[in-house]
KEFI-374963 format. One line per field, with one value per residue: residue number from 1; chain; x, y, z of N, C-alpha, C in turn. Coordinates in steps of 0.1 Angstrom, whole numbers, always signed. Example, Ala and Ser with C-alpha at 12.3 -4.5 7.8 and 13.67 -1.06 7.14 Angstrom:
residues 2
num <- 1/2
chaine <- A/A
npx <- +132/+128
npy <- -57/-22
npz <- +78/+71
capx <- +123/+137
capy <- -45/-11
capz <- +78/+71
cpx <- +132/+129
cpy <- -33/+0
cpz <- +78/+79
end
This chain:
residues 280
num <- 1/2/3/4/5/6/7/8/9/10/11/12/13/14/15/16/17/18/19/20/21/22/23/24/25/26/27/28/29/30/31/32/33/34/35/36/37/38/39/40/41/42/43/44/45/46/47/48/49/50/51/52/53/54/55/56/57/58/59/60/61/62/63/64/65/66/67/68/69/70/71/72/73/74/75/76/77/78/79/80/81/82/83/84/85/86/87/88/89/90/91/92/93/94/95/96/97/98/99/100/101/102/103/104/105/106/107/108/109/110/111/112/113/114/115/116/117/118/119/120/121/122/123/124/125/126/127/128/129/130/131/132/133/134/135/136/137/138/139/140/141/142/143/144/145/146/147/148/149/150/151/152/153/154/155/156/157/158/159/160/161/162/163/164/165/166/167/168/169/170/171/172/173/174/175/176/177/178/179/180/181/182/183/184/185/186/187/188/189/190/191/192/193/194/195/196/197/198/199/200/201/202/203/204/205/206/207/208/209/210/211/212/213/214/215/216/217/218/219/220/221/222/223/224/225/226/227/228/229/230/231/232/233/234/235/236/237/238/239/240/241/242/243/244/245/246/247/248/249/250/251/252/253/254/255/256/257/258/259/260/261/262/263/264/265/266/267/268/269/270/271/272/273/274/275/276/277/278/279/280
chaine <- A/A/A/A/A/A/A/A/A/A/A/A/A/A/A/A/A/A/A/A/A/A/A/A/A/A/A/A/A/A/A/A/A/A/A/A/A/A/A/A/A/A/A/A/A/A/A/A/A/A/A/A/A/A/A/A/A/A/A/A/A/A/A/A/A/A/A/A/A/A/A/A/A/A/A/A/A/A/A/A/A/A/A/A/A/A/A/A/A/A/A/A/A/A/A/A/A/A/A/A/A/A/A/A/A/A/A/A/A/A/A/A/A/A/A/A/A/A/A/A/A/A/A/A/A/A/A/A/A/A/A/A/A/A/A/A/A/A/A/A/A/A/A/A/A/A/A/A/A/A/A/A/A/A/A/A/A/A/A/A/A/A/A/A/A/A/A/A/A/A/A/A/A/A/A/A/A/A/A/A/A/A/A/A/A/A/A/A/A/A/A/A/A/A/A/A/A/A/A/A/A/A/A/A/A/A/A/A/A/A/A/A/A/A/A/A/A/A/A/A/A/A/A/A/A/A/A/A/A/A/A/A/A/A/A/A/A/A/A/A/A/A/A/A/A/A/A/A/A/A/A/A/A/A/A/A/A/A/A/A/A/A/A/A/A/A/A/A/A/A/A/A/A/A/A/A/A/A/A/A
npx <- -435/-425/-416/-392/-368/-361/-330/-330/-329/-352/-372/-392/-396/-422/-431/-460/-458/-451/-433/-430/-404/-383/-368/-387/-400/-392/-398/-394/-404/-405/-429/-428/-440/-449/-469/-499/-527/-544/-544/-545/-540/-540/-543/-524/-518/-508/-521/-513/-492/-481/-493/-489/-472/-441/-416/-384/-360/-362/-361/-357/-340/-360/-373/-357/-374/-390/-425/-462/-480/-508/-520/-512/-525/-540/-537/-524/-490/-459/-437/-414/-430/-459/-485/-514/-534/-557/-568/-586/-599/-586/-566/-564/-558/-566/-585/-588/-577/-580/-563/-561/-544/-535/-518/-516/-497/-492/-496/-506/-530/-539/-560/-580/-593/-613/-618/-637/-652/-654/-626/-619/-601/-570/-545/-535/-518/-500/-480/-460/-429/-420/-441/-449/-430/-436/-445/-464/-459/-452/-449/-440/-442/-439/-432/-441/-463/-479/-483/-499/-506/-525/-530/-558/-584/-583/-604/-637/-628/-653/-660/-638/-651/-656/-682/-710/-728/-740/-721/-732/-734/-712/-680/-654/-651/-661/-679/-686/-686/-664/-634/-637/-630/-635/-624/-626/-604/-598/-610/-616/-620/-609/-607/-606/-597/-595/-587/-577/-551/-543/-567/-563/-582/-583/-609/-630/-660/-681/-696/-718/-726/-720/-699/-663/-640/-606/-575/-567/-544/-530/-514/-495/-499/-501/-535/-559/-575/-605/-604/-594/-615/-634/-614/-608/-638/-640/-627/-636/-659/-650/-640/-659/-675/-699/-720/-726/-745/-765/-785/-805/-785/-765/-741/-742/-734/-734/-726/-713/-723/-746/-754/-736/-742/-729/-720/-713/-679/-664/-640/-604/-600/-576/-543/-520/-495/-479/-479/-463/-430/-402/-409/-406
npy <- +354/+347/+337/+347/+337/+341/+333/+320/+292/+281/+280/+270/+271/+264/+273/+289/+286/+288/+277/+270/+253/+248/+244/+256/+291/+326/+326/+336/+354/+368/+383/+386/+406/+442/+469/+486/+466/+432/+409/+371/+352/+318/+297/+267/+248/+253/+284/+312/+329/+354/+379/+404/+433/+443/+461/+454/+464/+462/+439/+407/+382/+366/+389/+410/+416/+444/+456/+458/+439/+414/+387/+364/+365/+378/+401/+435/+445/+458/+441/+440/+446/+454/+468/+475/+459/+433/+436/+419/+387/+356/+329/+305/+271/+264/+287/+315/+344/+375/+402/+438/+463/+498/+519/+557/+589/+596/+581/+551/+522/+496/+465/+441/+407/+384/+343/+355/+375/+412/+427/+454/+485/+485/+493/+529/+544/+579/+593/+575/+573/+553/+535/+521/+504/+481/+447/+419/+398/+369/+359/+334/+310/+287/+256/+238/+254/+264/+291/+295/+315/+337/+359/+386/+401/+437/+449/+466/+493/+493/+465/+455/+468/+465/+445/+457/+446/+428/+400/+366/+349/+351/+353/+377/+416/+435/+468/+488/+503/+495/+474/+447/+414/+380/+350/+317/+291/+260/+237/+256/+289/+326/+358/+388/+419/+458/+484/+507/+487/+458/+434/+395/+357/+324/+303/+278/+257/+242/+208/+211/+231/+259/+291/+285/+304/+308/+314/+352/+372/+400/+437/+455/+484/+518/+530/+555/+572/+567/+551/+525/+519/+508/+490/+471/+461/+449/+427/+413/+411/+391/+372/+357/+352/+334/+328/+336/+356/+365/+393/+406/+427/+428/+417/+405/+399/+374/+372/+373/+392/+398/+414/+424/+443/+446/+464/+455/+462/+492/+486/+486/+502/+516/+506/+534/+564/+567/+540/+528/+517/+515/+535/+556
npz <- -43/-14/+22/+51/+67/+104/+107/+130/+133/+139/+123/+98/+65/+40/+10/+12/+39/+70/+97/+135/+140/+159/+193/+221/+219/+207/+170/+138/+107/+80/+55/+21/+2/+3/+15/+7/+19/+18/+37/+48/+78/+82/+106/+125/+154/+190/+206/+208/+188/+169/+146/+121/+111/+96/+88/+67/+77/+105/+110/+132/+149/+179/+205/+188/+169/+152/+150/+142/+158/+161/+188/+211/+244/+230/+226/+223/+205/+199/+190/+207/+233/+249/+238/+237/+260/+264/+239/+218/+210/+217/+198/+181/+167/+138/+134/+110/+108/+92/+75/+72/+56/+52/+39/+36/+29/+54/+74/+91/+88/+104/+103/+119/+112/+128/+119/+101/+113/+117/+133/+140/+136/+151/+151/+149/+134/+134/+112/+104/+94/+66/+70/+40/+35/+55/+55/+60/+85/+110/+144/+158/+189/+200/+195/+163/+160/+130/+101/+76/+49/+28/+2/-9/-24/-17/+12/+21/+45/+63/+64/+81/+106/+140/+157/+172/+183/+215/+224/+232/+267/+296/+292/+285/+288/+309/+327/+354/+383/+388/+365/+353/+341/+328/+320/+302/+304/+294/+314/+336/+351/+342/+363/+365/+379/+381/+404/+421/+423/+400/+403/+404/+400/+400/+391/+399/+387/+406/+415/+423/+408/+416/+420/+425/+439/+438/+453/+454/+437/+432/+424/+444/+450/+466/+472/+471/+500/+492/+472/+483/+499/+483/+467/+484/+490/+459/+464/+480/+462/+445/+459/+473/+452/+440/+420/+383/+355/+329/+324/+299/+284/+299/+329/+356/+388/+413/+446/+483/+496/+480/+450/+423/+394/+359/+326/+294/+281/+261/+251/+247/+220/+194/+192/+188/+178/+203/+216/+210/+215/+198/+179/+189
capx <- -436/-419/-410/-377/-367/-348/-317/-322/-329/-361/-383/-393/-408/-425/-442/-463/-467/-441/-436/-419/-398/-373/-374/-391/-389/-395/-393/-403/-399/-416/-429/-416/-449/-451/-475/-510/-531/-553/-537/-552/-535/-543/-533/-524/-512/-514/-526/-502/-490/-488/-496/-491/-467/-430/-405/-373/-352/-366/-368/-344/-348/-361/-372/-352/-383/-401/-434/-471/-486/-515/-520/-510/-536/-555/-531/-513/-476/-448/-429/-411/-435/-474/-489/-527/-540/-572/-572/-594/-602/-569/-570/-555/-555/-580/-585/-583/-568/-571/-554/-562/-533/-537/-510/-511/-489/-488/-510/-504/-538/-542/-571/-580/-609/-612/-627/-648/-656/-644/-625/-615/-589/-558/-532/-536/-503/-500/-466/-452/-419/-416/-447/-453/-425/-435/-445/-464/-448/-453/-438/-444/-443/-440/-434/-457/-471/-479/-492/-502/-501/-525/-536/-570/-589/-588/-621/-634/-630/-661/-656/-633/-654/-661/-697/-716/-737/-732/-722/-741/-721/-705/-669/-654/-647/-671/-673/-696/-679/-646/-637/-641/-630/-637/-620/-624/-592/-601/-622/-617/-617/-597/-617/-598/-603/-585/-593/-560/-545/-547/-563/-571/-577/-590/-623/-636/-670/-683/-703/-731/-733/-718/-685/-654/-630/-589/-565/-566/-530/-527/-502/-498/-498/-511/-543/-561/-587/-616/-598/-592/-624/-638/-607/-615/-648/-640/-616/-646/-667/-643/-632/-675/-684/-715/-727/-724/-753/-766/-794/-800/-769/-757/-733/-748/-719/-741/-713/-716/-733/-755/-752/-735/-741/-720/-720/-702/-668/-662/-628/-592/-596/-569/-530/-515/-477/-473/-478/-454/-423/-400/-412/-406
capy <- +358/+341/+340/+346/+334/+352/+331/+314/+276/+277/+284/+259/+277/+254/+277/+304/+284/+286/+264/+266/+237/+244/+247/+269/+306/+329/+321/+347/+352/+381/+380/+395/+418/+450/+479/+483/+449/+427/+391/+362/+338/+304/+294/+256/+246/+258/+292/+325/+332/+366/+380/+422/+440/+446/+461/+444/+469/+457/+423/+403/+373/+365/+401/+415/+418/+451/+456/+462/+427/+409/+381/+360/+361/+385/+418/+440/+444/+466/+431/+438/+450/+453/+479/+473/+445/+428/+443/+413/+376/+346/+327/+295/+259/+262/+297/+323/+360/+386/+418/+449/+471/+509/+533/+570/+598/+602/+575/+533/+512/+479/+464/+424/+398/+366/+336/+365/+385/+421/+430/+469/+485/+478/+503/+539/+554/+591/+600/+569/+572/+539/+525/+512/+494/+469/+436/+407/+391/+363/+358/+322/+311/+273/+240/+230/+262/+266/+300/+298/+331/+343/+372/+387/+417/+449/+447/+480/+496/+492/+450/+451/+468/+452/+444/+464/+436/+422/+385/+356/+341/+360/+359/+393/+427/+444/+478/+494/+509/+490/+470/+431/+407/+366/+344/+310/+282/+247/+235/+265/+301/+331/+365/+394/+436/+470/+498/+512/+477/+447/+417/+383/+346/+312/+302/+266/+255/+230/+198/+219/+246/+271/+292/+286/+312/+307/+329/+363/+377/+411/+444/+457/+495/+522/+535/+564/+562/+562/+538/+516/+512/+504/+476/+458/+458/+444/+421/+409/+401/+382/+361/+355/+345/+325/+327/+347/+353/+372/+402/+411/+433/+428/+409/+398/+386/+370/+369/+368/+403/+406/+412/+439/+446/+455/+463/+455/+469/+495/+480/+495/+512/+515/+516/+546/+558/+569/+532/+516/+520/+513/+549/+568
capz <- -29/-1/+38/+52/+86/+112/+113/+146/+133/+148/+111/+86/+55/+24/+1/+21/+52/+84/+109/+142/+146/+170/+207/+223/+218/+194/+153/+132/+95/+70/+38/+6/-3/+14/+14/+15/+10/+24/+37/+60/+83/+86/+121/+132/+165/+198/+205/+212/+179/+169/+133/+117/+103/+100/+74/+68/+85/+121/+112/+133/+159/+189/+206/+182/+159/+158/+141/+149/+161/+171/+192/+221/+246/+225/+227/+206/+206/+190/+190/+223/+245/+252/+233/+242/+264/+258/+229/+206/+213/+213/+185/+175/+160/+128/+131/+100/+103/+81/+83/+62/+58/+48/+40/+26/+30/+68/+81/+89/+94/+104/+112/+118/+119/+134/+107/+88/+122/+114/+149/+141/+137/+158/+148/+141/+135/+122/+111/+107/+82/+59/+67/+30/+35/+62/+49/+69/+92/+122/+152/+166/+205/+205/+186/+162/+159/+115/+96/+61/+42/+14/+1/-13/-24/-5/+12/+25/+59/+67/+65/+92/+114/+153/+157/+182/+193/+229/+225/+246/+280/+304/+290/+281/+295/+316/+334/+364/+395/+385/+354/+351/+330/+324/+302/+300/+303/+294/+324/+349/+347/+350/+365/+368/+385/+384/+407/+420/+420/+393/+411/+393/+405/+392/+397/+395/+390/+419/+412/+428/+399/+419/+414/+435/+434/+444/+459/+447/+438/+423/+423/+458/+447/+480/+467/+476/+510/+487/+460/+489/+502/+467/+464/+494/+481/+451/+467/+488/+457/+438/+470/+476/+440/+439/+406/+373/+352/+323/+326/+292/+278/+316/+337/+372/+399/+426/+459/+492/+498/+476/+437/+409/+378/+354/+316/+287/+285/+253/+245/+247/+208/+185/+197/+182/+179/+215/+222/+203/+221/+187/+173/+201
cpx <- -432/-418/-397/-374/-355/-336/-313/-325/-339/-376/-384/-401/-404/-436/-443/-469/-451/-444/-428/-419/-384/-377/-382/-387/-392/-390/-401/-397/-415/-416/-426/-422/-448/-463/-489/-514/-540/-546/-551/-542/-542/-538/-539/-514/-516/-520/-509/-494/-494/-483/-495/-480/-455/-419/-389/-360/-351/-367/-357/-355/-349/-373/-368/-361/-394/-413/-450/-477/-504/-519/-515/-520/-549/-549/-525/-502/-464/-436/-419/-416/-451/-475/-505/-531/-552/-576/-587/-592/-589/-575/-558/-555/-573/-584/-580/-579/-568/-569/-555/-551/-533/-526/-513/-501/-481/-490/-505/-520/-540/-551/-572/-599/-608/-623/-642/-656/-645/-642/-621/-604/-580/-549/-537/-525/-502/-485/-451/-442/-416/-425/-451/-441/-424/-445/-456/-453/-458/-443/-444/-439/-438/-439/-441/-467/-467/-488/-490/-509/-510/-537/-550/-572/-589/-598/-620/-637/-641/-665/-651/-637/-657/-677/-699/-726/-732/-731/-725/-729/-721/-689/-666/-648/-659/-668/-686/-689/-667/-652/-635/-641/-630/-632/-619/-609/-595/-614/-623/-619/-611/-608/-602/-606/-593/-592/-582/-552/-551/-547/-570/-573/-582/-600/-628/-646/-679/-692/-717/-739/-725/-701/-678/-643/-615/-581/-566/-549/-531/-516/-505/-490/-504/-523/-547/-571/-597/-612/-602/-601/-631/-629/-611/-630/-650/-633/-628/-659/-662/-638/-645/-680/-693/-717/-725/-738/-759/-782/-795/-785/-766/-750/-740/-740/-730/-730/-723/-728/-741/-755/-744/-737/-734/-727/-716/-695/-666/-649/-616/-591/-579/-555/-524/-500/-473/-472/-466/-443/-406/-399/-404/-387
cpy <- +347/+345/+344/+347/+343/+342/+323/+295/+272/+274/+274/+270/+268/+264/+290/+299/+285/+284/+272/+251/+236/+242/+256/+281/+310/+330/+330/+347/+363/+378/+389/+405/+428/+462/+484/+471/+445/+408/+382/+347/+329/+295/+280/+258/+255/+274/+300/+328/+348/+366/+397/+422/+442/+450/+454/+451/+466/+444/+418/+387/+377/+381/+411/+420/+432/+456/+462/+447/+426/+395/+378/+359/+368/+401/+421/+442/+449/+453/+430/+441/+453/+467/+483/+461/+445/+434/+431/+396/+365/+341/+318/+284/+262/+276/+310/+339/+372/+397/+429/+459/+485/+517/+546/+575/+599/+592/+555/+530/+504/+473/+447/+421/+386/+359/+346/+380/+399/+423/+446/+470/+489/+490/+513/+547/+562/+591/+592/+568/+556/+529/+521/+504/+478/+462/+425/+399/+385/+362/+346/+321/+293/+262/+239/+240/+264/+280/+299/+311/+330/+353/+373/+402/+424/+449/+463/+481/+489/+475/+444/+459/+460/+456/+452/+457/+428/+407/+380/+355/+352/+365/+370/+405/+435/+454/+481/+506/+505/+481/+453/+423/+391/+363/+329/+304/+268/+246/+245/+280/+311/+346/+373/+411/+444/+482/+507/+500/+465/+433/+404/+371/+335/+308/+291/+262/+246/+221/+202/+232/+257/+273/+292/+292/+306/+314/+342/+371/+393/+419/+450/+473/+505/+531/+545/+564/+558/+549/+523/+511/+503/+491/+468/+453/+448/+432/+407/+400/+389/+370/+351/+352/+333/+322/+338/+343/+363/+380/+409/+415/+432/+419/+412/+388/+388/+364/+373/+380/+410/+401/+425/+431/+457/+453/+461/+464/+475/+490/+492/+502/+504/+513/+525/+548/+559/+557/+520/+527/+523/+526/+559/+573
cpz <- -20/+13/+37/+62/+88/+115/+128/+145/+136/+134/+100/+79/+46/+18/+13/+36/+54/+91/+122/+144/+149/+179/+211/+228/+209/+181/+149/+115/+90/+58/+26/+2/+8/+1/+13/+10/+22/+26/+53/+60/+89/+95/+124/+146/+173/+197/+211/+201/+181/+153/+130/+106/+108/+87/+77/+76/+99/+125/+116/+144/+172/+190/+199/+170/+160/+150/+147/+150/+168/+178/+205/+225/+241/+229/+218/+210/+197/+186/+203/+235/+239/+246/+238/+247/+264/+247/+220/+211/+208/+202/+180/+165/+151/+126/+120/+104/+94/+88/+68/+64/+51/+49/+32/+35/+47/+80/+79/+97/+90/+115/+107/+120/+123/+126/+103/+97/+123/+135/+152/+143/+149/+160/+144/+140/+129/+124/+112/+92/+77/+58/+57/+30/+42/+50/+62/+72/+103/+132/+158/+178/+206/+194/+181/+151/+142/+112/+84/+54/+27/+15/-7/-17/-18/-1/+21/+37/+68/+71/+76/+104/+133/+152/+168/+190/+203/+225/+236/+254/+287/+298/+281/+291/+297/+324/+342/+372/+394/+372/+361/+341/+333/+314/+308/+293/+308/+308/+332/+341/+351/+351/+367/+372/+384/+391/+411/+415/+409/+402/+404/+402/+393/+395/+387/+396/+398/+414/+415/+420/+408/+418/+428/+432/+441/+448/+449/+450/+427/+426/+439/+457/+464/+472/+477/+484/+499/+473/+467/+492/+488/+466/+474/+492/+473/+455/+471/+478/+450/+451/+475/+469/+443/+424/+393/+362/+342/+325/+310/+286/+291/+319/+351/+378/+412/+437/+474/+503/+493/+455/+430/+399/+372/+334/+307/+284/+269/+245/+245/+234/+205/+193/+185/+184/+192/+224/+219/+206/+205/+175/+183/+202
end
């Protein structure tokens, strides 16, 4: 079993690791096994890598690559476009991968874990023609970036489960009256809202303990009266952050009028075929 790069100069393969080491841009290369199985990648270098599935028929460079992916900042991806965002936690330098791969008759599932954490499955695709023929495959983002490739036991469904327990901190995806998401970036953080419009900013933590948020930029869509009042709202707490803070299973944003609470967010589920543009 082997890799096999896409042709663009950008792929080092030794064995069952791949490198990029061109410029940057995307380097991709698929492996030789296909059909159902159980594999885990071994991810060096920066973060944004993405990891799934792809048969050799779709496999090309660049964009040119089309398959079921996961990664980047933690989404899924038909290989040219967004399939599910926020789907599952980033995941880079030192971090392991597996990927359970399921085919019968009618039916593609692929489900992931992050180092031994099952994360659920990912892909549910009915009625997809050829899926035993895809194969693993990567698609790299950057210099540097190495995935080492080996396979294992089928482990069962039930393995790659996502937990149902709320993890410690704040960061994550939360929901109340609107949704809410945190994610930690090196020293600062990035806070983000959707109620008609997507609004996000940066938000630095002050030598005083308290949060300082930064311009808010989002989509400048016209919402509906009652939407609108609700965004300005929300516009108002994210611009007034004070503090964030946990309540039990809760999120607590202490701003300038007051407090919400919100609760952890169920998660975007599976993507399915109507998401992957590539089928359609």
């Amino acid at each position: 079993m082997t890799w096999k790069e896409d042709g663009s100069g950008k792929v080092k393969v030794s064995g069952s690791e791949v490198e990029h080491s061109g410029d940057r841009g995307k380097a991709n290369a698929i492996w030789s096994e296909s059909g159902s199985g159980y594999w885990e990648f071994k991810v060096s270098g920066q973060s944004g890598a993405w990891v799934g599935i792809c048969s050799p028929d779709k496999f090309g460079p660049g964009y040119g690559i089309k398959g079921l992916f996961y990664g980047g900042p933690g989404n899924l991806s038909d290989g040219g476009s967004l399939a599910k965002g926020s789907w599952g936690p980033k995941f880079g330098d030192g971090d392991v991968i597996g990927m359970r791969v399921e085919h019968t008759a009618d039916r593609t599932l692929v489900a992931f874990s992050k180092n031994g954490e099952g994360l659920g499955v990912a892909f549910d695709i009915q009625g997809l023609a050829g899926g035993k023929d895809m194969c693993p495959a990567v698609s790299l983002e950057s210099t540097g970036q190495k995935v080492c490739l080996t396979s294992g036991n089928m482990p069962p469904a039930s393995a790659m489960e996502k937990s149902t327990a709320v993890k410690p901190g704040v960061e994550g995806q939360w929901t109340g009256r609107f949704s809410f998401s945190i994610k930690k970036e090196g020293e600062h953080w990035i806070i983000g809202s959707r109620v008609a419009n997507s609004m996000g900013c940066d938000v630095q933590v002050g030598s005083d303990g308290k949060l300082k948020p930064g311009h808010i930029i989002g989509t400048q869509m016209m919402p509906s009266p009652e939407l609108y009042e609700l965004e300005k709202e929300v516009q108002g707490i994210m611009s007034s952050l004070q503090e964030w803070k946990r309540d039990g299973d809760k999120l607590v944003l202490v701003h300038g009028k007051g407090e919400e609470m919100l609760s952890p967010a169920a998660g975007p589920g599976p993507a399915n075929k109507d998401d992957i543009n590539w089928i359609k």
